[in-house]
C-alpha positions as CSV (number, residue, x, y, z in Angstrom):
1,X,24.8,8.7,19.9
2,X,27.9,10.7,17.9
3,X,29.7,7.0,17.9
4,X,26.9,5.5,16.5
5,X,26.3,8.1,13.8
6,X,29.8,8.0,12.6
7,X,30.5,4.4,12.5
8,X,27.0,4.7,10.3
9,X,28.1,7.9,8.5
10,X,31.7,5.6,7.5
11,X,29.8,2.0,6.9
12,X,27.5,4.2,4.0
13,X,30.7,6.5,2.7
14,X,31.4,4.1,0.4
15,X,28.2,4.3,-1.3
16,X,27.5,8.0,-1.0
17,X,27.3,8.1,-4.8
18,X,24.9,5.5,-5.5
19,X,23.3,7.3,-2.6
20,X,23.0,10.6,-4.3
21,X,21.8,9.2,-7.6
22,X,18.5,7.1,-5.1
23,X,17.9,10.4,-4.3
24,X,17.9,12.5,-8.0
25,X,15.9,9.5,-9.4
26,X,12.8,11.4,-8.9
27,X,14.3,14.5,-10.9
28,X,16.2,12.8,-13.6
29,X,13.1,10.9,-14.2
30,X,11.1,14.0,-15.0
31,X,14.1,15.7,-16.7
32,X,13.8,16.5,-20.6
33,X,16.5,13.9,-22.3
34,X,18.5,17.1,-23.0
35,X,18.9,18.2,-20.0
36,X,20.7,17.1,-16.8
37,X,21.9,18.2,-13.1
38,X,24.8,20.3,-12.6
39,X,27.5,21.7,-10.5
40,X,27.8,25.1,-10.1
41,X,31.0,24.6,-7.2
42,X,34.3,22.6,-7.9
43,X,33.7,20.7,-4.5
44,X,29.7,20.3,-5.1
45,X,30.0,16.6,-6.4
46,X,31.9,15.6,-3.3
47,X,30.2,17.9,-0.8
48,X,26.4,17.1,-1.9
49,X,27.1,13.0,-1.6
50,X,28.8,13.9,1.5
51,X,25.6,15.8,3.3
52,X,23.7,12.8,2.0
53,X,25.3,10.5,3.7
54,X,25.7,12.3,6.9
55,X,21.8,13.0,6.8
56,X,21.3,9.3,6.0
57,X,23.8,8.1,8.7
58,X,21.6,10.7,11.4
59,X,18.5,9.2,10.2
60,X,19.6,5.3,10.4
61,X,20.3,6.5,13.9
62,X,17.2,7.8,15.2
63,X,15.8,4.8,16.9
64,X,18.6,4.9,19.4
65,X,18.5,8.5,19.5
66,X,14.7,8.3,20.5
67,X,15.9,5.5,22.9
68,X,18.5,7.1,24.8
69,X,15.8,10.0,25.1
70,X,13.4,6.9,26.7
71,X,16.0,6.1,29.0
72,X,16.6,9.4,30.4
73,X,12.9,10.0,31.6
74,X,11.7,6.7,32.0
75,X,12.9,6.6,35.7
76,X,10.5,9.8,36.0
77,X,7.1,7.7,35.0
78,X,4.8,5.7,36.5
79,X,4.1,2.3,35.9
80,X,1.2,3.1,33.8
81,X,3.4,5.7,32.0
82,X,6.0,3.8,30.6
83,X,3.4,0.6,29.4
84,X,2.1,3.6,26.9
85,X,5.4,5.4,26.7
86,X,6.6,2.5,24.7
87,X,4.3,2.0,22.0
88,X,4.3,5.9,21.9
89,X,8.1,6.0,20.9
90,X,7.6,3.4,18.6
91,X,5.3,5.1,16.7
92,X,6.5,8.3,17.0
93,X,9.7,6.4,15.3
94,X,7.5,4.5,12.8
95,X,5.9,7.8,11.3
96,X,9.1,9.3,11.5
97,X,10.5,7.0,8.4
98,X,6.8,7.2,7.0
99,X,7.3,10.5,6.9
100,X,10.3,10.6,4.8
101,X,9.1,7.9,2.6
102,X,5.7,9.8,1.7
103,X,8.1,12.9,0.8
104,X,10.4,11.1,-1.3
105,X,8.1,8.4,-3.6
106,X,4.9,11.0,-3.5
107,X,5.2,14.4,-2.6
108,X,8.3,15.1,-4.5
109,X,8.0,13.3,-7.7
110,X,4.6,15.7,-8.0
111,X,6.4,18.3,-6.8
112,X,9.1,18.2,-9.4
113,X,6.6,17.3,-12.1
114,X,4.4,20.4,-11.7
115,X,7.4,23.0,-11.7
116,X,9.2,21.0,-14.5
117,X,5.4,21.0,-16.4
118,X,5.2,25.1,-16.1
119,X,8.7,25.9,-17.0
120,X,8.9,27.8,-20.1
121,X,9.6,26.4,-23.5
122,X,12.7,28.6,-23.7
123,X,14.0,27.3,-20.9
124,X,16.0,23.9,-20.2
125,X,15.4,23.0,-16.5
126,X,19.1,22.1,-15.5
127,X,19.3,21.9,-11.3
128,X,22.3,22.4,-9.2
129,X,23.0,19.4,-7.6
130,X,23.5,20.8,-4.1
131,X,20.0,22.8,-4.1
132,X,18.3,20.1,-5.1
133,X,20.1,18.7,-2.1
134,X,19.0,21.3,0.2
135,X,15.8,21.5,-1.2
136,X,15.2,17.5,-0.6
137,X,16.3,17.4,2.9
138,X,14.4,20.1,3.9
139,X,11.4,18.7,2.6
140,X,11.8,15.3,4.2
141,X,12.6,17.1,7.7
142,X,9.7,19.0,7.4
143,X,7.5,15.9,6.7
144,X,9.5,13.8,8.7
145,X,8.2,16.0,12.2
146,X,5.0,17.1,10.7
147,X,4.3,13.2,10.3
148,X,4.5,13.0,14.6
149,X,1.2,14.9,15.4
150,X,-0.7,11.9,16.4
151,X,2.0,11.2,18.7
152,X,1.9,14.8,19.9
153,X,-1.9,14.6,20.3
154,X,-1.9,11.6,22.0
155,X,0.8,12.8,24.7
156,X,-1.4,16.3,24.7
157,X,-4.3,14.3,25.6
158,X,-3.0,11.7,28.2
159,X,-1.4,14.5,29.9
160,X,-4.7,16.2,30.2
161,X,-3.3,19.4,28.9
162,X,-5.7,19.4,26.6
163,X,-9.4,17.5,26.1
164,X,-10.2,16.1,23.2
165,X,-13.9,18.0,23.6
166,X,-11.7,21.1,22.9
167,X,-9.6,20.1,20.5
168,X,-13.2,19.0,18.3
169,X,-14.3,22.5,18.7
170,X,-11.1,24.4,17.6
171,X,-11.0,21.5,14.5
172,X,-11.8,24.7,12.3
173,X,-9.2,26.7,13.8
174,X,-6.4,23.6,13.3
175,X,-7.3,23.1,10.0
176,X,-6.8,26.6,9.1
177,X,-3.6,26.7,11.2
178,X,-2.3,23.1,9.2
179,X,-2.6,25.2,5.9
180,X,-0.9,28.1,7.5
181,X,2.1,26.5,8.5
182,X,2.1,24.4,5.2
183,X,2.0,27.4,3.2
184,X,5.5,28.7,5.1
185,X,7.2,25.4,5.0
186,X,6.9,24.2,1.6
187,X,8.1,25.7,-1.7
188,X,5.4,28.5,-2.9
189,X,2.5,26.7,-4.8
190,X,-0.6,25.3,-4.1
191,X,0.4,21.5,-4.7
192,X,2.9,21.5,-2.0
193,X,0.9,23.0,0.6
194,X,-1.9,20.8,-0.5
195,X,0.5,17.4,0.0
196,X,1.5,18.4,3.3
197,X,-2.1,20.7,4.7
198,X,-3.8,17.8,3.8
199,X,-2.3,15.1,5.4
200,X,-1.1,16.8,8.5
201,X,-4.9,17.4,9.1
202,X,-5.7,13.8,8.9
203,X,-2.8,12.8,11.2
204,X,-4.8,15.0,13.5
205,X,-7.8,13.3,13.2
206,X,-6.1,10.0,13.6
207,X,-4.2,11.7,17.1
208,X,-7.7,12.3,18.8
209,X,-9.2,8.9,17.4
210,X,-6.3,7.6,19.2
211,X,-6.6,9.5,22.4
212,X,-10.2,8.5,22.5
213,X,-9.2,4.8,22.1
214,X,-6.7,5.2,25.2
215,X,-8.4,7.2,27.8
216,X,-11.6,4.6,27.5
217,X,-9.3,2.0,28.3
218,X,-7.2,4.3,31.1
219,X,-11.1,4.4,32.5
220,X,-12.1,0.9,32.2
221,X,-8.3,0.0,34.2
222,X,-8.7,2.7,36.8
């Protein structure tokens, strides 16, 4: 798993830069034309592309991460186990990037729009280019693992840890508890939590429609 990430972290070095500047599209573009990012450190332009590319290269490398993870318990499972296990990684990998790519092309353009829009006349937005950094990669961790709850569902259900009869009645609860988290995860306005309340709720709902789906067809095999 290291060797992998740093033969990817080296392949992408070369293009940290161009890296970087995929990733500040979504601020420049909402920039006034008089404005522009900065760099508050002497080793900031080298350091932020750097990070980049070392969150990039972990990323690229997840699948295998995820499959080593497979190999370790799969001796553990039954046969039934591993025919659900599989699809269940995959997924859990494919909404893992979908994540990330809902953060970057629509949560954080609106994010950056609404705190650019409310900024006072007086003041010219100008961000330093390693917050931004931090403030990115946060966000598309955050989505990134909030994107998995149908996964997590799923496995809740299968396992019969939980019933999806109880997890209809404590909807309420969940909903309230989606905005509760959302509210401590994402910077302090309404429109963030919104983005990421809204659709973790829905990628609950999806979960137990999924966990329905399954355990009618674990009764129809058994």
């Amino acid at each position: 798993i290291v060797g992998l990430t740093i033969f990817l972290f080296f392949c992408l070095l070369p293009f940290r830069n161009h890296t970087y500047q995929l990733l500040s599209d979504p601020l420049r573009q909402q920039l006034p034309a008089t404005s522009s990012m900065i760099a508050t450190d002497v080793t900031a332009t080298f350091m932020a592309p750097f990070k980049l590319n070392l969150f990039v290269a972990l990323v690229l490398a997840m699948p295998f991460i995820i499959y080593q993870l497979w190999s370790f318990i799969r001796p553990a499972l039954y046969e039934k186990e591993r025919f659900l296990a599989v699809p269940l990684l995959a997924g859990s990998i494919a909404l893992f990037y979908i994540g990330i790519a809902f953060a970057y092309f629509i949560t954080l353009p609106a994010i950056l729009h609404f705190f650019i829009s409310v900024s006072p006349d007086t003041v010219a937005p100008m961000t330093d280019i390693n917050s931004y950094l931090s403030f990115c990669l946060k966000l598309f961790l955050v989505f990134g693992i909030t994107f998995e709850i149908p996964v997590a569902t799923v496995m809740l259900i299968l396992a019969h840890i939980v019933t999806i009869e109880s997890l209809v009645t404590k909807r309420r609860y969940i909903i309230v508890g989606c905005f509760f988290i959302a509210m401590f995860v994402t910077p302090p306005d309404a429109l963030s939590m919104l983005m990421l309340a809204v659709p973790m709720w829905l990628l609950f709902e999806l979960g137990i429609l999924l966990g329905r789906i399954l355990l009618k067809k674990q009764t129809k095999t058994s």
